[in-house]
C-alpha positions as CSV (number, residue, x, y, z in Angstrom):
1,X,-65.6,-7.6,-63.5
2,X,-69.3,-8.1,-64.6
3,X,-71.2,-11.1,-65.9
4,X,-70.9,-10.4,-69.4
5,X,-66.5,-10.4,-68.9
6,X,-64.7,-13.3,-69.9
7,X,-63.1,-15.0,-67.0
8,X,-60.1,-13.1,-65.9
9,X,-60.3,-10.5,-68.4
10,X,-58.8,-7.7,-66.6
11,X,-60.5,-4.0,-68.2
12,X,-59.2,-1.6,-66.1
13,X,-59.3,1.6,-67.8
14,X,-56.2,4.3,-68.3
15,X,-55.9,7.9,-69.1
16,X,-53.9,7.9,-72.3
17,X,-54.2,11.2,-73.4
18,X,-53.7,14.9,-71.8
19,X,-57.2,16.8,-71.6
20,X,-60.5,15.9,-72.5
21,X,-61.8,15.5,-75.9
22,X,-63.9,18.3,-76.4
23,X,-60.5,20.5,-76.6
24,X,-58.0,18.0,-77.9
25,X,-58.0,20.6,-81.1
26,X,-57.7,23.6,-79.0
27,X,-55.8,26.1,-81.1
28,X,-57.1,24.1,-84.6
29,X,-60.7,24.1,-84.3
30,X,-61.1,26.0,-87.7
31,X,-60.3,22.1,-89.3
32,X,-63.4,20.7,-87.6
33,X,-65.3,23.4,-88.8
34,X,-64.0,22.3,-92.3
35,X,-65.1,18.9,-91.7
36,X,-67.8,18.7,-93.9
37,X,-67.8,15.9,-97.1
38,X,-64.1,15.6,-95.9
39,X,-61.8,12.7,-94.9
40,X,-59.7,12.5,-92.2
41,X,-56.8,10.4,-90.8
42,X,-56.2,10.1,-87.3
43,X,-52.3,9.2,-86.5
44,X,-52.1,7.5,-82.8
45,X,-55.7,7.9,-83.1
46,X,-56.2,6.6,-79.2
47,X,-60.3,5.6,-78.6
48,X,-61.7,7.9,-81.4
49,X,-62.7,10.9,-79.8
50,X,-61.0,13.4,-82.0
51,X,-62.6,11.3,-85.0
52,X,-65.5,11.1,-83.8
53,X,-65.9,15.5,-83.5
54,X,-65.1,15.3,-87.2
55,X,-67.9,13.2,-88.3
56,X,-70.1,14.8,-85.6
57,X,-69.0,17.8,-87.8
58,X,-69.5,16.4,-91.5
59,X,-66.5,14.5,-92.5
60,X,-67.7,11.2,-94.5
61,X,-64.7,9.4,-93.8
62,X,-62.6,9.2,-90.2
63,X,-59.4,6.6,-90.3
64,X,-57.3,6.4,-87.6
65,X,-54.5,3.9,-86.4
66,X,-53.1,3.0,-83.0
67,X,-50.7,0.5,-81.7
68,X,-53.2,0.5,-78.0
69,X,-55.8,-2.2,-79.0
70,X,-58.5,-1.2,-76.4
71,X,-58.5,2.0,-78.0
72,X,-58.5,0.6,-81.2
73,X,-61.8,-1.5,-80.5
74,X,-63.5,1.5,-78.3
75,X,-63.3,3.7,-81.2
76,X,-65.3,1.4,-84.0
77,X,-67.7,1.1,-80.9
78,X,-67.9,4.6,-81.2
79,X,-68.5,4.4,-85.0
80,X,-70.7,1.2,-85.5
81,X,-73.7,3.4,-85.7
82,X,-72.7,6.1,-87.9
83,X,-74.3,4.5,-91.5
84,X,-73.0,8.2,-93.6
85,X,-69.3,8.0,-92.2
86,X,-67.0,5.7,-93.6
87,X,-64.9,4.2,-90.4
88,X,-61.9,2.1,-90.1
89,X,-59.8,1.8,-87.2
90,X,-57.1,-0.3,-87.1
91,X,-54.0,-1.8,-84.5
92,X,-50.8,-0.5,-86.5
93,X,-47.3,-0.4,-85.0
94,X,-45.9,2.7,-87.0
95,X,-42.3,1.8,-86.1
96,X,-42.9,-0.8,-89.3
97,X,-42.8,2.9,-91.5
98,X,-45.2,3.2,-94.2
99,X,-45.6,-0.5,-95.1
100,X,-47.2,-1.0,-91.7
101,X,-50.1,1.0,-93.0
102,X,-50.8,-0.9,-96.1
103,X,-54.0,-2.5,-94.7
104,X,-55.6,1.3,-95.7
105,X,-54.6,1.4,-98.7
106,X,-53.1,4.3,-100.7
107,X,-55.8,6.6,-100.1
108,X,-55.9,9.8,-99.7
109,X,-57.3,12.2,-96.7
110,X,-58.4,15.8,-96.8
111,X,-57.1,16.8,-93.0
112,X,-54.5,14.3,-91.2
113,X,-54.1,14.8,-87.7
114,X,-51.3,13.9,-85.1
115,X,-52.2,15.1,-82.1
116,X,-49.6,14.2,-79.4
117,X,-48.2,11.3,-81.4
118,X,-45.0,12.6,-82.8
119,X,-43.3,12.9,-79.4
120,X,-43.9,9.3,-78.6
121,X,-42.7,8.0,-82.2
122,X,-39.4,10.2,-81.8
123,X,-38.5,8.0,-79.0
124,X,-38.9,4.6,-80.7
125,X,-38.1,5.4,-83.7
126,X,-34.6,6.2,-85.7
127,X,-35.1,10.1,-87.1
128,X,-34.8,8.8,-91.0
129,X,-37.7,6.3,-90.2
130,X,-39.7,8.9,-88.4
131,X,-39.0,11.1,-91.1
132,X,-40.2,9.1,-93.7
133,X,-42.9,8.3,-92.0
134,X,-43.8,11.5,-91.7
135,X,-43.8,12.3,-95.2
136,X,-45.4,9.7,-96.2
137,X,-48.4,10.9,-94.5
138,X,-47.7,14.1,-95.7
139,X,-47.9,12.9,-99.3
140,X,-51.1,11.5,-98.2
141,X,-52.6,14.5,-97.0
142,X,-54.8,16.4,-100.0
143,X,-55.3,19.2,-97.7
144,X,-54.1,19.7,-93.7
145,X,-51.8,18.1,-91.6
146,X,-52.7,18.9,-88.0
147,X,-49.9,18.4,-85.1
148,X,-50.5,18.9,-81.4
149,X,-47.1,18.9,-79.8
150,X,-46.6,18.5,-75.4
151,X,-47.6,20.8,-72.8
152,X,-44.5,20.5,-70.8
153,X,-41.8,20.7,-73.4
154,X,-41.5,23.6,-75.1
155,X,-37.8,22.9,-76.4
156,X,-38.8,19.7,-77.5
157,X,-41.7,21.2,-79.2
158,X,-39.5,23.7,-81.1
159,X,-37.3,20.7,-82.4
160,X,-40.7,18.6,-83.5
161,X,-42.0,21.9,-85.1
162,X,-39.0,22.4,-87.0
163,X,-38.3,18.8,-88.0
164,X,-42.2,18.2,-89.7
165,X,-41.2,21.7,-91.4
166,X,-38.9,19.8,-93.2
167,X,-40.8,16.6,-93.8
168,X,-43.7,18.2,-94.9
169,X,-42.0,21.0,-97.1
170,X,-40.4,18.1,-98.3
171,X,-43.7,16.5,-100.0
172,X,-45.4,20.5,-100.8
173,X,-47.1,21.4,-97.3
174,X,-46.8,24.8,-96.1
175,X,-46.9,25.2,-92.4
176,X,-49.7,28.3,-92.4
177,X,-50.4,28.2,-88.7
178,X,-49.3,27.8,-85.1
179,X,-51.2,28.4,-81.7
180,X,-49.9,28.8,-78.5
181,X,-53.4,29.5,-77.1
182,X,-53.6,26.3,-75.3
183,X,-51.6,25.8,-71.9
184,X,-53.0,22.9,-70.8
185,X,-52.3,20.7,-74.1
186,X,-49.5,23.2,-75.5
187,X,-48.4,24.3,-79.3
188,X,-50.5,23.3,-82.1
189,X,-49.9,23.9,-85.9
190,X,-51.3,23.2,-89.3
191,X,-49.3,23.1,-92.6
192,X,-51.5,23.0,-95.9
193,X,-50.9,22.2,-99.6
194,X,-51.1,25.3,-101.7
């Protein structure tokens, strides 16, 4: 603890997330490069990182929600000083569906992204929540949805794959890509709107 920490404020710092931020969209990359004048929405969007490669790359408007509040508070650190990109992070507990989200609005976003989110919410949440959850971001999504399953479970994988097939087909996304390139940080895939 320093000077400037509130008395007994404990801010011991956790690894939340597999792999650094510079690959995190290992097996994707070609939506950063189509970040420019575009919005994105970060699902389980952890301190910001991913976010913040986007506007680094031209998007004008990075959301992103989180139940972890540190995270939550790291990333609009991260954003306070970017005047051309329209930020908001906020604490959401996605297990309240699609009305937890209301605080952003019905707006929608160019590229969503759930990177390594979907596993988590699969074990908290009933499958017809999670699936409406799920497309209720896909009917939010004008362009890409972007999913990062786990590293170790490739069966587990296969089931999330198969299940956001269906939610997303569902509300008119197309899944129109899938990467195994990435051992570390496992399957990736992108579905579009046509």
């Amino acid at each position: 603890m320093d000077k400037h920490s509130p008395a007994g404020a404990d801010y011991t710092v956790q690894r939340r997330v597999a792999g650094y931020h510079d690959f995190r969209m290992d097996g994707m990359t070609d939506l950063v490069l189509r970040a420019q004048g575009k919005s994105v929405f970060d699902i389980g969007c952890n301190r910001g990182a991913v976010g913040f490669e986007f506007a680094c790359n031209g998007a004008t408007t990075v959301h992103g929600c989180d139940v972890y509040e540190p995270g939550i508070l790291a990333a609009r650190e991260w954003f306070a000083d970017l005047r051309k990109v329209d930020s908001r992070f906020e604490i959401v507990d996605l297990t309240g569906g699609p009305a937890a989200l209301k605080v952003f609005g019905a707006k929608k976003y160019d590229i969503t992204l759930c990177l390594a989110t979907y596993h988590k919410l699969k074990r908290i949440m009933e499958p017809a929540d999670l699936s409406a959850l799920m497309q209720h971001f896909g009917k939010a999504t004008k362009g890409y949805f972007a999913w990062r399953g786990t590293s170790d479970k490739p069966d587990e994988n296969e089931q999330e794959l198969y299940a956001l097939d269906g939610d997303l087909g569902a509300v008119g996304l197309e899944r129109i890509h899938t990467s195994h390139i990435s051992a570390e940080l496992g399957v990736a895939a992108i579905w579009s709107r046509p």
